[in-house]
C-alpha positions in Angstrom: 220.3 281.5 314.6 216.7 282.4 314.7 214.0 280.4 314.7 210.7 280.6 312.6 207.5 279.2 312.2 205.6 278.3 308.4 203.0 280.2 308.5 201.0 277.6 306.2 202.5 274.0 307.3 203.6 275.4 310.6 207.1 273.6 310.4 209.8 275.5 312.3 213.3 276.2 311.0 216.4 278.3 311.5 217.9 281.3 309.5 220.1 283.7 311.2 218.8 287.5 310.8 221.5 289.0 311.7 223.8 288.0 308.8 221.3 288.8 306.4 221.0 292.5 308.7 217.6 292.0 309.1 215.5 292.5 312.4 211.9 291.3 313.4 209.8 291.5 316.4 208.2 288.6 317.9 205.2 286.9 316.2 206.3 289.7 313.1 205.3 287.8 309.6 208.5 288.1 307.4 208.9 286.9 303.5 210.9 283.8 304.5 210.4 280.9 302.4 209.8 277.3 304.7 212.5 275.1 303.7 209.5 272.3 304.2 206.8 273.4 302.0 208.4 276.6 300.3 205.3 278.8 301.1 206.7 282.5 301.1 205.9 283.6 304.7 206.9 282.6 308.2 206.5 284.0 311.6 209.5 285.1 313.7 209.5 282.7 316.9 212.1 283.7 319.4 213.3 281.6 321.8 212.9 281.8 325.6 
């Protein structure tokens, strides 16, 4: 699983890229809706 960040409410939450083949860099902005607020974009925030 990968972990994002809202980029409105700033809530973090998981969805896995790789089953959706998707990739993203760190810090990249994707169109991933926050389970928390619903806003349409979220930073990608990999783990250490």
């Amino acid at each position: 699983m990968d972990r994002f960040q809202c980029a409105k409410c700033g809530e973090t939450f998981y969805f896995d890229l790789e089953l959706e083949n998707m990739t993203a860099q760190p810090e990249e902005e994707l169109p991933l809706a926050c389970p928390h607020c619903d806003y349409g974009w979220s930073f990608y925030q990999p783990e250490d």
